[in-house]
MARSE-570939 format. One record per atom (N, C-alpha, C): x, y, z. Coordinates in steps of 0.2 Angstrom, whole numbers, plus 5000, padded with zeros to 4 digits. Example, Ala and Ser with C-alpha at 12.3 -4.5 7.8 and 13.67 -1.06 7.14 Angstrom:
<kebas>
506649725039506249785039506649845039506449895035506849955036506450005039
</kebas>
This chain:
<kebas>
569556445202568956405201568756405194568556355193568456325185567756355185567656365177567056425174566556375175566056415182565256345180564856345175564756295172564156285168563556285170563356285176562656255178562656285186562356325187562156335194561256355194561056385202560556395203560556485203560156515201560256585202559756605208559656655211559556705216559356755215558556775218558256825217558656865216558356915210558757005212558357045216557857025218557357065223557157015231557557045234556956985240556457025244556257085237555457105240554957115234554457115236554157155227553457205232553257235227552657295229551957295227551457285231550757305230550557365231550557395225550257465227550757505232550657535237550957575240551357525245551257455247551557415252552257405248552657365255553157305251553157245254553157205252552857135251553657105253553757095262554557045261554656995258554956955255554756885254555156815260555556865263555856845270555156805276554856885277554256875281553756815276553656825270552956765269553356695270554156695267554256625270554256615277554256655280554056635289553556625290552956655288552156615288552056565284552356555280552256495277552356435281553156455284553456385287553056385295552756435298552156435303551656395302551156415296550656395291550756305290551356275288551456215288551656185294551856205299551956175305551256165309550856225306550056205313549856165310549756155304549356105300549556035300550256025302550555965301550455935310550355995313550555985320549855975322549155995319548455995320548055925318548555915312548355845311548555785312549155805318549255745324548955755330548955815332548655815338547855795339547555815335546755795335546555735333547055705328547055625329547155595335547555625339547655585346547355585351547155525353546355535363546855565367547355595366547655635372547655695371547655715362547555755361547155825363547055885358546455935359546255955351545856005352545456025346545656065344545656085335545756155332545956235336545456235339545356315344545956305348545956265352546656245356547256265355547356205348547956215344547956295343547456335338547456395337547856435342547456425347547656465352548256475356548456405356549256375358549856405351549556415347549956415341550156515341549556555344549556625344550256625348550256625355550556625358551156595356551356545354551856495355552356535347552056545343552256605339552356665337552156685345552456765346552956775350553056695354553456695358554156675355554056625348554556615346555156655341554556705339554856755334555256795339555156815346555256865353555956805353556056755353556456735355556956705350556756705345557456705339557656765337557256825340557556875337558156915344557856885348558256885354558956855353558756785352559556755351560056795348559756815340560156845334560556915337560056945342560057015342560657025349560756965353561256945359561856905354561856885351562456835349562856855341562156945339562556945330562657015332562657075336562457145337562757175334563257165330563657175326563057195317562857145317562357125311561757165312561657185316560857215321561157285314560557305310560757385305560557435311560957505309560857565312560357595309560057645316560157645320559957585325560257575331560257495334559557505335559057545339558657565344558157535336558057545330557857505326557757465323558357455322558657385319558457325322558357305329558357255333557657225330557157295330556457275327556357265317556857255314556957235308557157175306556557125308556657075304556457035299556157085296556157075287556757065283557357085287557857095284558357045287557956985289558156935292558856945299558956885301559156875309558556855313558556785314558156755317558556685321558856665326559156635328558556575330558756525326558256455328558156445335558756435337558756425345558156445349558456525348558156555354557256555353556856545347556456535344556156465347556356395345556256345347556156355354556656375359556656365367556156425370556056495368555556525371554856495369554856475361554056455359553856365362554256345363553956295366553756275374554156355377554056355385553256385385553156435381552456465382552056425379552156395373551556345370551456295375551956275379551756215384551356225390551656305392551156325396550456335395550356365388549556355389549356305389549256245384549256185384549156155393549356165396549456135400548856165404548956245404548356285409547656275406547656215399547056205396547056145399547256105403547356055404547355985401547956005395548155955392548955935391549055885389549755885392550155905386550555925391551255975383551855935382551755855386552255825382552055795374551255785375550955755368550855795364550655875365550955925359551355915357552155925361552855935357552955875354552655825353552855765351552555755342551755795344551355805339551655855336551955915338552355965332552855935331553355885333553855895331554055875322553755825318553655815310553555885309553155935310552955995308553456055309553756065315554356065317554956085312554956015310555756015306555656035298554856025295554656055291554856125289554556165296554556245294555356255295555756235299556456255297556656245291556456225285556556195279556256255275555756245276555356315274555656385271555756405279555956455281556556475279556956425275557756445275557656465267557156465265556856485257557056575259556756585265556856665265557556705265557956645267558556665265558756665259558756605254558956615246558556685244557856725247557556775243558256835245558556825252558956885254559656875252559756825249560556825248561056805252560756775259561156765265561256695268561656685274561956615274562056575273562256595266562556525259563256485263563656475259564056415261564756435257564956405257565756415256565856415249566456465243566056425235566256365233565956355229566056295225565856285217565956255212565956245207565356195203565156175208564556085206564156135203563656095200563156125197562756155200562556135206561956155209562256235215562756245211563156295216562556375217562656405221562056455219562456535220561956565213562256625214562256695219562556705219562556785224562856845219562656885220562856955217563356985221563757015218564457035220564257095224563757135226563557185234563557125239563457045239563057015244563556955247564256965244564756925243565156955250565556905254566056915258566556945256566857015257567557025252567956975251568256935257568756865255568556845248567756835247567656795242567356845234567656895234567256935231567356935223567956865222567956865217567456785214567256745219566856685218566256715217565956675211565256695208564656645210564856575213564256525214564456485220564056495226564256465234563756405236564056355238563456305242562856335246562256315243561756335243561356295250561556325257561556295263560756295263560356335262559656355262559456265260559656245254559356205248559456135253560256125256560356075260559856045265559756115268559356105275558756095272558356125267557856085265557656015267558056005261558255925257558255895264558655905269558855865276558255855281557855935283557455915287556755895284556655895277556255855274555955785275556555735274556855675277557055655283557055715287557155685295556355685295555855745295555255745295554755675293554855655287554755585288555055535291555355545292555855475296555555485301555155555305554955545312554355535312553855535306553355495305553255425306553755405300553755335300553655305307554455315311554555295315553955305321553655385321553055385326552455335325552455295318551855255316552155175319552655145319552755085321553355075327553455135330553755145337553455185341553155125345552855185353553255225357553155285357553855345359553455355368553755375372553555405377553455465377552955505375552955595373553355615381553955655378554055695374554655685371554755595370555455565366555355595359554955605354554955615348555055685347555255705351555155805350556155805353556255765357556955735358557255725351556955665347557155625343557255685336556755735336556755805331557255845335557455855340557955895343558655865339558755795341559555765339559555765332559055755328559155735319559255805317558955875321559255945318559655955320560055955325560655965326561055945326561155865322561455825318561655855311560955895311561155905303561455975301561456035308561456075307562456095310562456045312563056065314563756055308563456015302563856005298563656075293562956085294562856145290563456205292563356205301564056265301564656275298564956195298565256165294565656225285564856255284564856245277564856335276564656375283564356415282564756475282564956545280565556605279565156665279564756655286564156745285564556745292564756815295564956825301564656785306565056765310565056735317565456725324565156725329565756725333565756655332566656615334567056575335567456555342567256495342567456485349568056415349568656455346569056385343569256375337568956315335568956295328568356315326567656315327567156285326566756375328566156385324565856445323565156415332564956475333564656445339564056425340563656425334563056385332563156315332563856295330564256235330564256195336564556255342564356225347563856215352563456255347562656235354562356185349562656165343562356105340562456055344563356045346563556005349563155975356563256035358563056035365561956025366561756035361561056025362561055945361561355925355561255865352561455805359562055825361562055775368561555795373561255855374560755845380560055815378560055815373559455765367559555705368560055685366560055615366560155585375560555605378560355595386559655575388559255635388558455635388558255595385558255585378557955515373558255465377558655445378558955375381558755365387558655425391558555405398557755395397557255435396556555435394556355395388556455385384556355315382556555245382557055215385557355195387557655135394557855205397557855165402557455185408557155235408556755265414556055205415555955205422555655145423555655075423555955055420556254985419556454945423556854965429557154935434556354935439556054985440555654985444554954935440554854915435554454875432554854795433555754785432555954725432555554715440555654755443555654725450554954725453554554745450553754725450553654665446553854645442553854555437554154505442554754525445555154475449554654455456554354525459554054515464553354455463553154455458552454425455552754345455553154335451553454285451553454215457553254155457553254135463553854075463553954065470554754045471554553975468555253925466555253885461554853815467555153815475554853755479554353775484554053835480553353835484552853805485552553765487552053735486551253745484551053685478550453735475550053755482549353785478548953805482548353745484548153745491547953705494547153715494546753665492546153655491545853615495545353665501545053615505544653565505544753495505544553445504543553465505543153435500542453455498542453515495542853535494542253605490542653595484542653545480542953545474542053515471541753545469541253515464541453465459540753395460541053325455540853335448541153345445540853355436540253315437539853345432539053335431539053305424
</kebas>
């Protein structure tokens, strides 16, 4: 590899200390990209007459966030156990030290946030529709907390914007490469840009809720499968293709199904055929007015 000129460097701490604590910087990018999701996700919802109020959200937010940390950390902890530090019976509960499977996080915290939502009696298709902009934000966020740890980068490379790792934090294959594609930086950049795109789009396309939470389903998974693409941190492999590749595959087709059939074609046939029945036949004859009761202009 040719001598970089120009890269991005990486923390040498991804923790610092107050007084006797230690302060992750893993964990505060996790509230952060929390922090930006309820707000992003509050100031749709309460805009909307189907909507609900602050306390609501709050409350839908407690739950829906404890269930998705329990669930991403389930994912990591079933699919990376290898990764899980010794001893296991502690390690599982370390996750300051990153391993958070988006998956698993996304799919238990939207069945519990739905649920209450719903036991509130408000409909949890117009939530997921309302987080979904905020949604793709905190994934973006959140992968900050990986550039503080050193982990998930990409394959190396030489571009300018290559990013540094420190040779404890390098793949031995690559232990002689100093500057790797900076995957954190991409997904930013990516779900940034979907996030507005599914504003735009939620402001001059009327979505059937919960199309737009579909429509945030297929644009991450779109973007994240190329990111697997990119990435050389242990993984199981099924093939060619690392397995987060495959459930990208695989989610992004059951996304798009769902969007197509629910915004698209569901209901339609049962609408043409209510316009057709309305419709009167072309030799019908008009309607017959009994002679006198037509009033004479005055």
């Amino acid at each position: 590899m040719p001598p970089v000129i120009a890269s991005i460097p990486s923390p040498s701490s991804g923790f610092f200390e107050v007084g006797p604590l230690d302060i992750h910087m893993y964990g505060l990018m996790l509230l952060l990209a929390i922090a930006v999701c309820i707000v992003v996700t509050g100031l749709r919802w309460t805009k909307n007459p189907e909507g609900g109020d602050w306390d609501l959200l709050l409350r839908i937010a407690v739950w829906g966030v404890a269930a998705g940390i329990v669930g991403a950390r389930a994912y990591h902890v079933i699919t990376s156990w290898s990764e899980v530090p010794d001893p296991k019976w502690q390690g599982v509960f370390m996750v300051w030290k990153g391993g958070l499977g988006v998956w698993g996080g996304i799919l238990l915290g939207t069945l519990v946030g739905a649920y209450i939502c719903k036991r509130a009696g408000k409909s949890p298709f117009v939530l997921m529709d309302a987080a979904a902009p905020g949604l793709m934000l905190a994934h973006g966020v959140g992968r900050f907390g990986n550039w503080w740890n050193q982990e998930l980068f990409g394959k190396p490379t030489d571009r300018p914007w290559g990013l540094e790792i420190d040779p404890e934090n390098r793949p031995f294959e690559y232990a002689t490469s100093e500057t790797f594609h900076p995957t954190f930086l991409y997904e930013f950049l990516y779900v940034t840009a979907a996030a507005i795109l599914l504003l735009v789009l939620d402001r001059f396309i009327r979505f059937r809720p919960p199309a737009l939470f579909a429509l945030y389903v297929m644009l991450y998974t779109f973007g994240r499968f190329f990111e697997e693409l990119l990435r050389i941190d242990p993984s199981h492999e099924l093939g060619p293709l690392r397995l987060n590749a495959w459930v990208s595959i695989v989610v992004f087709i059951l996304a798009t199904a769902f969007f197509v059939y629910w915004q698209l074609l569901r209901g339609r046939p049962r609408r043409l055929r209510r316009e057709r029945g309305r419709e009167a036949p072309k030799d019908a004859p008009a309607m017959a007015i009994p002679k006198g009761r037509v009033r004479p202009p005055r």
